[in-house]
C-alpha positions as CSV (number, residue, x, y, z in Angstrom):
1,X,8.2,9.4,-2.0
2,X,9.9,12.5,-0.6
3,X,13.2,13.0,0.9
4,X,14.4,14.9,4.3
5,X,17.8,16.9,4.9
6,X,19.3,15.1,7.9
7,X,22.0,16.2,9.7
8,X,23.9,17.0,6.5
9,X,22.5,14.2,4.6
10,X,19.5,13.2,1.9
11,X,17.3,10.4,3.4
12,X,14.5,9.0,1.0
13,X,11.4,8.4,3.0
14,X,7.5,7.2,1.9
15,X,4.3,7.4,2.8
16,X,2.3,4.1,2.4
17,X,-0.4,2.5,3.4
18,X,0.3,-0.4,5.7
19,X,-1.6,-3.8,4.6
20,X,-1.4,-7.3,6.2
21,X,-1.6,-10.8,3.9
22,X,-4.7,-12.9,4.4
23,X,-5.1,-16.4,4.0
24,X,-1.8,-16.8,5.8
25,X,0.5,-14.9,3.5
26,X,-0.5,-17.8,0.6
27,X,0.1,-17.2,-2.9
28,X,-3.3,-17.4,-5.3
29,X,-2.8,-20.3,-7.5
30,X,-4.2,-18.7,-10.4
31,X,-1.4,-15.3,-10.2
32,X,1.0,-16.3,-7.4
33,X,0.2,-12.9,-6.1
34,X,-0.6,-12.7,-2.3
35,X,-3.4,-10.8,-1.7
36,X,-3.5,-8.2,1.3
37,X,-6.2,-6.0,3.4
38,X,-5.9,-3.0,5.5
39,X,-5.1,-3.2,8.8
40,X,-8.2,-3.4,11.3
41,X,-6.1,-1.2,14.2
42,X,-5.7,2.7,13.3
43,X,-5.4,4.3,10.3
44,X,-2.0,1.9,9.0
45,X,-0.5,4.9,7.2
46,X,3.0,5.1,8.3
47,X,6.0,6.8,6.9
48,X,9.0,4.5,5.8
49,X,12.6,4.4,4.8
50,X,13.1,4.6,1.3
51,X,15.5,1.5,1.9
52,X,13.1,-0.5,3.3
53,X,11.0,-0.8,0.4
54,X,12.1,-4.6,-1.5
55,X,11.4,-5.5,-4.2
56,X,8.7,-4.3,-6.3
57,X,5.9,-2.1,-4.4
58,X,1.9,-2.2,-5.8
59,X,-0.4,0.3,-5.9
60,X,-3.5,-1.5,-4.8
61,X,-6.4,0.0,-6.5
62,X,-9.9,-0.2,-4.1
63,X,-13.0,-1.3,-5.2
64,X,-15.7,1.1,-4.5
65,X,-18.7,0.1,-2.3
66,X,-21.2,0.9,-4.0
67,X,-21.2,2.1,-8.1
68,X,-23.4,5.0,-8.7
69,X,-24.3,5.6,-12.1
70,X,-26.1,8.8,-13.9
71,X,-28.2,9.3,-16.8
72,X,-28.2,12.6,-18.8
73,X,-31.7,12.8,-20.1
């Protein structure tokens, strides 16, 4: 989160990550948590009110593609 001077005033902004529900916005049984994705069109960052955050916001960690693993002989 930063914030801007605006005409006098503080305004709170973020920058986030856009990401869409799948399976229709439908809670997992086993959490209740809805699960999300990235969006498919651009890169989905955008920058946000502070005041339009609700509730409680996630950071959703990724899983990496591939592991890689090294041994020190």
């Amino acid at each position: 989160m930063f914030n801007l001077q605006v005409l006098g005033g503080l305004v709170w902004c973020a920058f986030v990550q856009m990401m869409i529900p799948s399976v229709g916005g439908m809670p997992e049984r086993a959490s209740g948590m809805v699960r999300v994705i990235e969006a498919t069109k651009g890169s989905g960052y955008v920058v946000i009110s502070g005041g339009n955050i609700a509730g409680v916001a996630h950071l959703i960690p990724k899983e990496p593609s591939t592991l890689e693993t090294t041994q020190k002989a």
